[in-house]
Structure formats: C-alpha cells, structure tokens
SEMIFI-366057 format. One line per 2 residues: their letters; for each residue x, y negated, z of C-alpha. Coordinates in steps of 0.2 Angstrom, whole numbers, plus 5000, padded with zeros to 4 digits. Last residue first. Example, Ala and Ser with C-alpha at 12.3 -4.5 7.8 and 13.67 -1.06 7.14 Angstrom:
SA) 5068:5005:5036 ~ 5062:5022:5039
***
This chain:
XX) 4966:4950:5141 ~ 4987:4946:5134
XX) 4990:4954:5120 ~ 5008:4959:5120
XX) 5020:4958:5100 ~ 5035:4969:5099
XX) 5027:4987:5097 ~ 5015:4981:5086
XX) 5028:4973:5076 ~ 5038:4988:5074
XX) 5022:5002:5070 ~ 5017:4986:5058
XX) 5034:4986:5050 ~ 5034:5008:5049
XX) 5017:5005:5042 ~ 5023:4996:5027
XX) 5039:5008:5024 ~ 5027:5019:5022
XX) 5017:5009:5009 ~ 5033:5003:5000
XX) 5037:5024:5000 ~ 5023:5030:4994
XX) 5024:5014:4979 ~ 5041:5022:4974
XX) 5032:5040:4975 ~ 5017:5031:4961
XX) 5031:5025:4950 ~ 5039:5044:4949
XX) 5023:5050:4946 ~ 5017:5037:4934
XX) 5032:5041:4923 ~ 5029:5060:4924
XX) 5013:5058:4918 ~ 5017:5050:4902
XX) 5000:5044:4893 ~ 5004:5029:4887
XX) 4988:5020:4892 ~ 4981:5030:4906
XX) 4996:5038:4915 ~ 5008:5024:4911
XX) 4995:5010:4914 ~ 4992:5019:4930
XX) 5008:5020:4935 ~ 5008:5001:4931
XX) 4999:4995:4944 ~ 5005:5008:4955
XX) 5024:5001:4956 ~ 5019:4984:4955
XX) 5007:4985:4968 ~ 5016:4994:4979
XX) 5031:4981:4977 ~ 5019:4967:4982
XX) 5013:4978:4999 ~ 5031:4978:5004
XX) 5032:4960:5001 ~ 5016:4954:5013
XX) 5023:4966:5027 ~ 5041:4958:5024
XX) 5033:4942:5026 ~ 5021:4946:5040
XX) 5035:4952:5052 ~ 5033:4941:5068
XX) 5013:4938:5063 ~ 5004:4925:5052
XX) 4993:4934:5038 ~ 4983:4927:5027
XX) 4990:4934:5012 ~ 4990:4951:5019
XX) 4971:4952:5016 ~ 4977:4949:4998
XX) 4990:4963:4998 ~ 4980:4976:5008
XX) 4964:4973:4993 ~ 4977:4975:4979
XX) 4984:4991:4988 ~ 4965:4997:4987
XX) 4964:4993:4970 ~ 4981:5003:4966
XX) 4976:5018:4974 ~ 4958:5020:4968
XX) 4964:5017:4949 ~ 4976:5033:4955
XX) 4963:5044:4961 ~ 4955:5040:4948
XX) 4970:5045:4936 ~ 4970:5061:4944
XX) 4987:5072:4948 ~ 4981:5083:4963
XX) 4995:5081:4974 ~ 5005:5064:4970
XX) 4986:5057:4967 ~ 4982:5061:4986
XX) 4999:5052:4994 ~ 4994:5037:4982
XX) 4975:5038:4989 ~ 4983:5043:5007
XX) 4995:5026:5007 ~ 4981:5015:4999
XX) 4969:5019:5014 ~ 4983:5017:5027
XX) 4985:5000:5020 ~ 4968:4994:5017
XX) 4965:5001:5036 ~ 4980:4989:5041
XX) 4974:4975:5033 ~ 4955:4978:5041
XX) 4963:4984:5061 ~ 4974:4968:5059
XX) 4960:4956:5053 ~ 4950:4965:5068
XX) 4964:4959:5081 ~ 4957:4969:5097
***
C-alpha cells in the first residue's frame, strides 16, 4: 500500500466533505477548515509522480482558489452568496479530483 497516496487522497476526501458540509449548514469554520485542508492536499500533491499527477496537482490549485477566497467573501465582505457559489466551484475541482485518482488507480498494478 502507497501510504503517500492513502495521505494525499485522505486530505482530498477531507476537503471534499468539509466544502460539501459548509454548502449545507453555511459556517464560516467549516469553511476555514475546508480551505486549510485543500492547502494541506495541494502541497502533499506537490511531490507527487504518478500517470495523472499534474492534473491531480491543478485540480486541487483551482480548489484552492475558489475557497480561499469564499472565505474572504464570507468573512471579510460579508456576501454569502458569493462564497457559496465559490465554495460549489471548489466541490466540483475536489470531485473532479477523486474521479482522476478513481482513473489512475484503475490504470496503475502493484506488483507484491
């Protein structure tokens, strides 16, 4: 078992239910938790040298600009509405995240 993979993909999973959990009940902790946790995914991504590591490494960027500033617009501005609508972009970069390391999975055999 890869556990640099099980880490980056927990941090992932992680920042998908936080944003997924600020969409429901409209918290700006919940929020701060999302985005810290995408930060963490996108520098364990960094490092990472698989088949689809750069588009892994770019979805989680585009998280992180959409949260970062959701929560700069709920906190600092003041405008839900605007960090709800950045905070479903960032669902979406986070799902389209685990749908690459679904694919690459699915592509790559350890061999025992």
């Amino acid at each position: 078992m890869d556990w640099g993979k099980v880490i980056y993909v927990f941090f992932t999973l992680m920042s998908l239910t936080s944003t997924a959990g600020f969409l429901y009940e409209h918290n700006s902790m919940v929020l701060f938790v999302a985005a810290s946790l995408n930060m963490v995914s996108t520098i364990l991504k960094i490092g990472v040298r698989n088949l689809l590591s750069a588009e892994l490494f770019a979805s989680s960027l585009v998280a992180d600009i959409h949260l970062i500033p959701a929560f700069i617009y709920v906190e600092i501005v003041g405008n839900m509405e605007w960090g709800v609508a950045l905070a479903i972009g960032a669902l979406i970069a986070n799902i389209f995240s685990i749908i690459i390391v679904f694919i690459e999975s699915s592509k790559v055999r350890e061999e025992y």
